[in-house]
CHARMM internal coordinates of N, CA and C (Angstrom, degrees):
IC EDIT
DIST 1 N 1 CA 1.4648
DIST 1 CA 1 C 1.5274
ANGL 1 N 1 CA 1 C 110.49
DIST 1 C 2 N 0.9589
ANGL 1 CA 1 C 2 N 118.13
DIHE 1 N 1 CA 1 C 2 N -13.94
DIST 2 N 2 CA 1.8919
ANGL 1 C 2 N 2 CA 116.14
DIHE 1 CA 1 C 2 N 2 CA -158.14
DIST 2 CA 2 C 1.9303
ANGL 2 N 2 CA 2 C 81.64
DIHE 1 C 2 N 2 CA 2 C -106.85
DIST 2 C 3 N 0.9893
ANGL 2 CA 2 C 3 N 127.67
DIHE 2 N 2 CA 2 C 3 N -49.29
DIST 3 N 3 CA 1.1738
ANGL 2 C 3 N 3 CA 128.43
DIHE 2 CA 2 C 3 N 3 CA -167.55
DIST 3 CA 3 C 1.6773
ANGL 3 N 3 CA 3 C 92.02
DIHE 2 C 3 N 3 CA 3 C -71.51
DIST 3 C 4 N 1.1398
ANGL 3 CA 3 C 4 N 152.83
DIHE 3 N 3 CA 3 C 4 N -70.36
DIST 4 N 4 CA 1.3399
ANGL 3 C 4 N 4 CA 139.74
DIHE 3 CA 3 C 4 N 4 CA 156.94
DIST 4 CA 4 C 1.0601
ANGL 4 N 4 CA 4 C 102.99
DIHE 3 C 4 N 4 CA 4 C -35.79
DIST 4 C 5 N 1.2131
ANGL 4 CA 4 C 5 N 163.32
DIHE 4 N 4 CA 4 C 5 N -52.44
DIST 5 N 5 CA 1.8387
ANGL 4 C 5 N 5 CA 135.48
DIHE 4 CA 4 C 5 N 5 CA -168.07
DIST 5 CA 5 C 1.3152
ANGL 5 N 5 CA 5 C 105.37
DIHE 4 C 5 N 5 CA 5 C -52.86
DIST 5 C 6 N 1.8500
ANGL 5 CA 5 C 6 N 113.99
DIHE 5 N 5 CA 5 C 6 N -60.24
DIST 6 N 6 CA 1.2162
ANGL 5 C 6 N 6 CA 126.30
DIHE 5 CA 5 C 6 N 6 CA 179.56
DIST 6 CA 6 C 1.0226
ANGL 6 N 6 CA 6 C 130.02
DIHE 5 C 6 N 6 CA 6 C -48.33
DIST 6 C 7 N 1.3435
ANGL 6 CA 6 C 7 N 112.62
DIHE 6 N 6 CA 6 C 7 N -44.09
DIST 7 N 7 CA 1.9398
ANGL 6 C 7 N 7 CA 109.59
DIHE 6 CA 6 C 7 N 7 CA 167.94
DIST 7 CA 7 C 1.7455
ANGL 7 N 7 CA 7 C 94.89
DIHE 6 C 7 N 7 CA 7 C -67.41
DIST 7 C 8 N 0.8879
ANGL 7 CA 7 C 8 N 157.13
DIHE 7 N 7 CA 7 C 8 N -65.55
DIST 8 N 8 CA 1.3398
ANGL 7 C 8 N 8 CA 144.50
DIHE 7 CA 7 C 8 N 8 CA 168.47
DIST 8 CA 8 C 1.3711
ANGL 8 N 8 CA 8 C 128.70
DIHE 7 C 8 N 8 CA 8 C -18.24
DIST 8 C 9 N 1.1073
ANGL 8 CA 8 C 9 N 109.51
DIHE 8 N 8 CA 8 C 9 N -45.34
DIST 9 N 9 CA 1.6879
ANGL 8 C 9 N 9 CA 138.26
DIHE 8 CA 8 C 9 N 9 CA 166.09
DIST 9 CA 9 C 1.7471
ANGL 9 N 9 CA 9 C 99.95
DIHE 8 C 9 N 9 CA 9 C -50.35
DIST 9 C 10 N 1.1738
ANGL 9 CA 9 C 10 N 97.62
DIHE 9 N 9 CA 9 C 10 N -65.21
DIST 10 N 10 CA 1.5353
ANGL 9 C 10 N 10 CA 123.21
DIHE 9 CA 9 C 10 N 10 CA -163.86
DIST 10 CA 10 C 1.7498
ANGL 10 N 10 CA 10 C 106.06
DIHE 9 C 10 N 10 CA 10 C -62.51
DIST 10 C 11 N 1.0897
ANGL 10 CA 10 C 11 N 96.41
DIHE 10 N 10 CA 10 C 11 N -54.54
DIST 11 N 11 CA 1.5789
ANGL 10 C 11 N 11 CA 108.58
DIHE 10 CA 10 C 11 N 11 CA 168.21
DIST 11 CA 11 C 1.8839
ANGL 11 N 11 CA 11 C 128.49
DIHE 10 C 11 N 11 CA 11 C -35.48
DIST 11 C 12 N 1.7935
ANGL 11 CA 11 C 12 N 78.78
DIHE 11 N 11 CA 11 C 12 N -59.10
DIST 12 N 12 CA 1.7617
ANGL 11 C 12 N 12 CA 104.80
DIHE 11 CA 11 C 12 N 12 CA -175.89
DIST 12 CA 12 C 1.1906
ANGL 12 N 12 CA 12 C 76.70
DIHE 11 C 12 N 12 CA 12 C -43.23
DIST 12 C 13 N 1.6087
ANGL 12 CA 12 C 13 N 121.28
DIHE 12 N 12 CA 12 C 13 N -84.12
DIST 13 N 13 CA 0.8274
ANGL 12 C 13 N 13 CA 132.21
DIHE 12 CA 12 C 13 N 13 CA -123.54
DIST 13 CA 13 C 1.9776
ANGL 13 N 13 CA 13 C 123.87
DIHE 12 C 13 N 13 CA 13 C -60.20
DIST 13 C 14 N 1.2259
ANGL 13 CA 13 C 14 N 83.84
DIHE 13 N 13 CA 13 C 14 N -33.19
DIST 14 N 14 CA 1.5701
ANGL 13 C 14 N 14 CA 111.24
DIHE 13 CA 13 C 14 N 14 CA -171.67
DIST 14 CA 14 C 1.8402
ANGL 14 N 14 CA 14 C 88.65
DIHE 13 C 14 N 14 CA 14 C -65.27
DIST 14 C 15 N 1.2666
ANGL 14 CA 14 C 15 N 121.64
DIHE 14 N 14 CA 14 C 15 N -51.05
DIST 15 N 15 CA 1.4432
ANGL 14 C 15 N 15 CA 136.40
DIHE 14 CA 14 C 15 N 15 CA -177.43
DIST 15 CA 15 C 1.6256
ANGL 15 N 15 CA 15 C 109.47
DIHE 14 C 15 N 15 CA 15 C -43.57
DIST 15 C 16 N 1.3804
ANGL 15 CA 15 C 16 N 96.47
DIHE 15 N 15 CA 15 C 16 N -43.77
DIST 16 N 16 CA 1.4570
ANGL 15 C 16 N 16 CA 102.02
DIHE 15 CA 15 C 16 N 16 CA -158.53
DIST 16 CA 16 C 1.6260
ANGL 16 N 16 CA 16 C 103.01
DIHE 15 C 16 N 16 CA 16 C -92.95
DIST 16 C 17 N 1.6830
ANGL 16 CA 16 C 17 N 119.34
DIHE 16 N 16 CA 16 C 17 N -30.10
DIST 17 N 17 CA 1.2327
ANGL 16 C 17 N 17 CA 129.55
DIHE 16 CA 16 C 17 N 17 CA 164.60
DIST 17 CA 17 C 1.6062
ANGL 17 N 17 CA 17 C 110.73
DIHE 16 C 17 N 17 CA 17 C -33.96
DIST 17 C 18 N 1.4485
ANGL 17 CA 17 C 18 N 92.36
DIHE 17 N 17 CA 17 C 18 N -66.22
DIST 18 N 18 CA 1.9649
ANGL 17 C 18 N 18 CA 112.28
DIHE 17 CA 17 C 18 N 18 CA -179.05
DIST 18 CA 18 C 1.1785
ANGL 18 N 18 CA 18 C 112.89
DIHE 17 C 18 N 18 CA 18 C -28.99
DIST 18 C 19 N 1.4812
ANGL 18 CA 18 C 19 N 118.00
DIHE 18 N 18 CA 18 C 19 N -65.34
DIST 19 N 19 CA 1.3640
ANGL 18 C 19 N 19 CA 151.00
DIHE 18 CA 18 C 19 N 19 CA -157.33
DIST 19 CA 19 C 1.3366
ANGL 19 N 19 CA 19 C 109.60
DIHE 18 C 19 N 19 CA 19 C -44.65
DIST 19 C 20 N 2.0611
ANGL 19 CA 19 C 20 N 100.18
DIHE 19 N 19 CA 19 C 20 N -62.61
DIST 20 N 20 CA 1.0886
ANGL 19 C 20 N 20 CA 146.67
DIHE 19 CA 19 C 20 N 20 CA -166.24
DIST 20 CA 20 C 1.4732
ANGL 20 N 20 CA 20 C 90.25
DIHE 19 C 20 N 20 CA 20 C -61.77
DIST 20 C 21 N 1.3850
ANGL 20 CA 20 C 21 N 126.62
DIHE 20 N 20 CA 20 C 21 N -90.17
DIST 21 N 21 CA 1.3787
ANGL 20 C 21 N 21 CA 149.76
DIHE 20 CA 20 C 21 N 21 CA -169.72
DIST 21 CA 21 C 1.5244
ANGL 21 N 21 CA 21 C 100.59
DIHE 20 C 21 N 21 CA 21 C -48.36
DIST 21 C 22 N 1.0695
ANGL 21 CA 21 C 22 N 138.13
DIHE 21 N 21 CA 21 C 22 N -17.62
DIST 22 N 22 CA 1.7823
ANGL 21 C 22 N 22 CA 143.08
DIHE 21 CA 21 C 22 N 22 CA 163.43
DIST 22 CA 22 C 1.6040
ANGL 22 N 22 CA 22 C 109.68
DIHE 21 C 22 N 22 CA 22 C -68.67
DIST 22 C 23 N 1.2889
ANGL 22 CA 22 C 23 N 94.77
DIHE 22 N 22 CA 22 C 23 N -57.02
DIST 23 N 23 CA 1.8973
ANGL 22 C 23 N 23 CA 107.72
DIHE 22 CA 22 C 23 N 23 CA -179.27
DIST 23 CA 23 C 1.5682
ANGL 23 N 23 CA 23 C 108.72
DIHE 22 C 23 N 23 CA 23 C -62.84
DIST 23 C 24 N 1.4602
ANGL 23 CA 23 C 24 N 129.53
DIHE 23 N 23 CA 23 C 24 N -39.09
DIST 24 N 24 CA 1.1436
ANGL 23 C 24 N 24 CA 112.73
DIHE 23 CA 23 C 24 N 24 CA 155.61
DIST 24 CA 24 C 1.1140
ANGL 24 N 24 CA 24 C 141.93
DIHE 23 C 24 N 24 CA 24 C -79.53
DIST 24 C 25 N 1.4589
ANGL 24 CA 24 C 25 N 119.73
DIHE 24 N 24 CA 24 C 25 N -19.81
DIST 25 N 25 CA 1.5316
ANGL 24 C 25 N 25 CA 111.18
DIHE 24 CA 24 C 25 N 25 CA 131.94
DIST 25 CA 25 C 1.2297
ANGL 25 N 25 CA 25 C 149.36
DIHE 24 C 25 N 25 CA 25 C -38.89
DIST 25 C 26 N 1.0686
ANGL 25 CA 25 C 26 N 103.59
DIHE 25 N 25 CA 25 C 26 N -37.61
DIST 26 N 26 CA 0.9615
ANGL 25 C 26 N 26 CA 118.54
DIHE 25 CA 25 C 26 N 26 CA -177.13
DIST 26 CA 26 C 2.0097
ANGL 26 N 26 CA 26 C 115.52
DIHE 25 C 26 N 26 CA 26 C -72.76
DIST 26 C 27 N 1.7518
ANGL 26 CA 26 C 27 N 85.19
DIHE 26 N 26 CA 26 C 27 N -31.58
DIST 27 N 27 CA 1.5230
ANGL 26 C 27 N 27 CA 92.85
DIHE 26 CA 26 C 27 N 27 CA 174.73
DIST 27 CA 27 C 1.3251
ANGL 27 N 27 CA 27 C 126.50
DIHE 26 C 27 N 27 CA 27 C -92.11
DIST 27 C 28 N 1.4077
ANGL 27 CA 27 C 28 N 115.57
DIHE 27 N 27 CA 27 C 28 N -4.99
DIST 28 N 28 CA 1.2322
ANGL 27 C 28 N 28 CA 142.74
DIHE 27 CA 27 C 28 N 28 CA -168.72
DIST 28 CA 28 C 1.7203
ANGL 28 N 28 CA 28 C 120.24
DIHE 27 C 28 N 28 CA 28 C -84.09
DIST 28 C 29 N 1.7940
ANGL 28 CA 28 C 29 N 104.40
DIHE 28 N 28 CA 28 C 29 N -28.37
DIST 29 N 29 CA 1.2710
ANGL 28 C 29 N 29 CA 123.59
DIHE 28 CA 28 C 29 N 29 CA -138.44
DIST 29 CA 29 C 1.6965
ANGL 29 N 29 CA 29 C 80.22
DIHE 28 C 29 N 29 CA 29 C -135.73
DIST 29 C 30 N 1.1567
ANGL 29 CA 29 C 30 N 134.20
DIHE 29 N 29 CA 29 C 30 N -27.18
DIST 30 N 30 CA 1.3046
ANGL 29 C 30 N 30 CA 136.25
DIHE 29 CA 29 C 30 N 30 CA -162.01
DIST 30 CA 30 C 1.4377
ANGL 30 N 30 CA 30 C 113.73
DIHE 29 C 30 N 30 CA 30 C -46.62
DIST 30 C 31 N 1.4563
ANGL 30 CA 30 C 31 N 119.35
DIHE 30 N 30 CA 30 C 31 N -8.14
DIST 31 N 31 CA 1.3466
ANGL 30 C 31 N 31 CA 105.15
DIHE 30 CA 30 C 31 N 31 CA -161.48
DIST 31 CA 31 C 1.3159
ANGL 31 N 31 CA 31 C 97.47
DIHE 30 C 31 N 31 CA 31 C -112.14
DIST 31 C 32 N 1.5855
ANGL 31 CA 31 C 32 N 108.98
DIHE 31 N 31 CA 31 C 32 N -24.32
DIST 32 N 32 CA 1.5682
ANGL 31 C 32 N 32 CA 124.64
DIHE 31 CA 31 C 32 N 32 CA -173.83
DIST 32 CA 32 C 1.3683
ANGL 32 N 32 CA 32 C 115.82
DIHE 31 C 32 N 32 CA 32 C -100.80
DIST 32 C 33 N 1.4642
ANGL 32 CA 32 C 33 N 125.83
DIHE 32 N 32 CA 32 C 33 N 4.17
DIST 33 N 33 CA 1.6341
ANGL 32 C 33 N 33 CA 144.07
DIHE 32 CA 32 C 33 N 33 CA -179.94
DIST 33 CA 33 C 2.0726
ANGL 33 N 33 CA 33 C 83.44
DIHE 32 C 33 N 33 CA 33 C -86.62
DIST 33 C 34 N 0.8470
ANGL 33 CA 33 C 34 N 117.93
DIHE 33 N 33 CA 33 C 34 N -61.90
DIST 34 N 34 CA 1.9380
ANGL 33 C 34 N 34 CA 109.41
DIHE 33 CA 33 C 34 N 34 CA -175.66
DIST 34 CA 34 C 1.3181
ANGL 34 N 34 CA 34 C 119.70
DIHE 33 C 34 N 34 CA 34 C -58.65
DIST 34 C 35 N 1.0482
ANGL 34 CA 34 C 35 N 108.63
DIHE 34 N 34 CA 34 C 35 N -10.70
DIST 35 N 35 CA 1.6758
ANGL 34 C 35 N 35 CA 120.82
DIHE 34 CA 34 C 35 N 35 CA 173.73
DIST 35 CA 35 C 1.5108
ANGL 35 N 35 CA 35 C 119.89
DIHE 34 C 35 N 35 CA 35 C -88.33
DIST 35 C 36 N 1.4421
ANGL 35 CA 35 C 36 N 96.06
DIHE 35 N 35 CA 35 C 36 N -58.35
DIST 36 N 36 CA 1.7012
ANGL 35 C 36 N 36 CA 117.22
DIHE 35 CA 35 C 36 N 36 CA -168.25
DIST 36 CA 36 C 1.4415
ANGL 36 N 36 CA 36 C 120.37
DIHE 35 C 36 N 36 CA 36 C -104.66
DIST 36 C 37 N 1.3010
ANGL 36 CA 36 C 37 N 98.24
DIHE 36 N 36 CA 36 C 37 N -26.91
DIST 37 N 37 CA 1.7415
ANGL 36 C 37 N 37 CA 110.64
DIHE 36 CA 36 C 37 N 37 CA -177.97
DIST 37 CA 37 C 1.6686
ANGL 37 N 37 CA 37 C 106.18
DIHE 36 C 37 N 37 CA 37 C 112.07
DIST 37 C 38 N 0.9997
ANGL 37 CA 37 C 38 N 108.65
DIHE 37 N 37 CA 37 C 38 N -164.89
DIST 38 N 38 CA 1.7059
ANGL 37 C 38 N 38 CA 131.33
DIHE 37 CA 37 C 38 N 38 CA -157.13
DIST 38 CA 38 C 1.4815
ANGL 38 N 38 CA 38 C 83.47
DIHE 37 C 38 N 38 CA 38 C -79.11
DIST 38 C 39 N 1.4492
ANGL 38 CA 38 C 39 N 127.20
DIHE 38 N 38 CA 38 C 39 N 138.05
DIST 39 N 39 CA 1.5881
ANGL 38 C 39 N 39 CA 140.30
DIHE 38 CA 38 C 39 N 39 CA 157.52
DIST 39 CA 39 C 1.4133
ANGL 39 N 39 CA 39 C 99.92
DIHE 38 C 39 N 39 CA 39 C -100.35
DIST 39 C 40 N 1.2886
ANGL 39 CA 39 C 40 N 119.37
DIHE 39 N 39 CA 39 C 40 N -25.24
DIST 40 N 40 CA 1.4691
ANGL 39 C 40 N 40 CA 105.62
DIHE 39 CA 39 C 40 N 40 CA -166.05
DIST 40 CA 40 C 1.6820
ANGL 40 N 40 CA 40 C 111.45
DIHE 39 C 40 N 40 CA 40 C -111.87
DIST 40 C 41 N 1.4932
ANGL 40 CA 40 C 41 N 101.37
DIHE 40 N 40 CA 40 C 41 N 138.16
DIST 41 N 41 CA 1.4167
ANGL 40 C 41 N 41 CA 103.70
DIHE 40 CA 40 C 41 N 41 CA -168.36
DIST 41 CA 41 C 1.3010
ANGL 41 N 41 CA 41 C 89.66
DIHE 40 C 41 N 41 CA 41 C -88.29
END
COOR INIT
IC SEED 1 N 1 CA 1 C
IC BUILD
């Protein structure tokens, strides 16, 4: 059970990293995404 919570844990987390790390790309790149296209996968 603890080893299943943790990959769960681990999961969220990785999920929410993505998410996270997209949106600042996304905000990062915003001026140069209308020029060049999408930087962020």
């Amino acid at each position: 059970m603890k080893l299943h919570n943790r990959g769960s844990l681990v999961y969220m987390f990785f999920s929410v990293q993505v998410v996270f790390d997209q949106n600042i790309c996304n905000i990062l790149f915003a001026s140069y995404r209308n020029q060049q296209g999408d930087f962020c996968l």
